[in-house]
C-alpha positions, 0 to 999 in steps of 0.5 A: 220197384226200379233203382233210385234215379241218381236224383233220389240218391243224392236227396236221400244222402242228404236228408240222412245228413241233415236229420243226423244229431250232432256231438254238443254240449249241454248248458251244465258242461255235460258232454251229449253224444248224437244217441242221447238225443234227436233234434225232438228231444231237444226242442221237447226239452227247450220248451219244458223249460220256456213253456213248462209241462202244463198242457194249456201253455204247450196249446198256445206254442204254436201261437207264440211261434207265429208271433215271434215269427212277425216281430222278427218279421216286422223287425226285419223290415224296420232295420231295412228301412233304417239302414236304406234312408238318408238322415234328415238333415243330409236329406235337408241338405241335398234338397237345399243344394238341388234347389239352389242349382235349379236357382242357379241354372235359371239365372244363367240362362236368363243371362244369356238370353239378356246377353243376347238381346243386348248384343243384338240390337238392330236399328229398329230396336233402337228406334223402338226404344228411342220411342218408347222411353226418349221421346216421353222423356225429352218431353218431360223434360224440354216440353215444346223446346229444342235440345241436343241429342248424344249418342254413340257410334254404335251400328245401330246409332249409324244406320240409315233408318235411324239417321231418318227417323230423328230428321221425321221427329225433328230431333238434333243429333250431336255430330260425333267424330270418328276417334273422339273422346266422350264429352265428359268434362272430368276425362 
């Protein structure tokens, strides 16, 4: 038979360790030395005890140790579960706040867009605008009979298009000097 590889050696030495009984005491204060017992009798006597000597009962040990073995199982898995989840009402409040951020981010986007479209007004928006909401208006209000249209020096008041489109609709345009104050009488 060959040597023992140094493998072998380091793996005997430590299954020798591991099955050597240790100095302990006993639940009455008695001193047990490591030849008084081995790690059989030990488990021999906890079950005597637990279990009793009846042969029916040491039949079912083996069951009793699976089923302990899944509580602690299951046990195991609910305090992992417990310990990794957030409270209720944190869980409540977290979402709250996503919510209202994502309210939030809707909202200031929506503004810019407005922004946008307020700051971009070009002569023929205005014109559209004009038509679409002036005119039905000013018919409303005036029928058949002529009125006086104000407004201000805005680019798209100004430009040329504009200026064409109220003379094709017979509108008058209130003339409105360069650096003149509104026509407020409370100013």
């Amino acid at each position: 038979m060959a040597a023992p590889t140094a493998v072998e050696q380091t793996m005997t030495k430590r299954t020798e360790t591991s099955l050597k009984p240790v100095s302990t005491t006993s639940q009455a204060g008695e001193s047990l030395s490591p030849d008084s017992w081995t790690g059989q009798d030990c488990l021999v006597d906890f079950l005597e005890k637990e279990v009793g000597n009846d042969l029916k009962s040491l039949k079912n040990v083996g069951d009793l140790l699976e089923k302990l073995r899944e509580e602690n199982t299951v046990l195991e898995e609910q305090v992992l579960t417990v310990s990794s989840s957030v409270p209720p009402k944190v869980s409540a409040a977290l979402s709250a706040a996503e919510e209202a951020l994502c309210s939030l981010e809707d909202l200031l986007q929506r503004e810019r867009l407005t922004s946008n479209m307020l700051h971009q007004v070009t002569a023929s928006v205005y014109q559209n605008v004009l038509e679409d909401f002036m005119i039905p208006s000013a018919e409303d209000l005036y029928g058949d009979a002529d009125f006086i249209f104000q407004q201000y020096l805005a680019p798209a008041h100004t430009a040329r298009s504009t200026k064409t489109w109220f003379d094709a609709h017979a509108i008058t345009v209130l003339d409105w000097p360069a650096n003149s104050p509104d026509l407020n009488p409370i100013k």
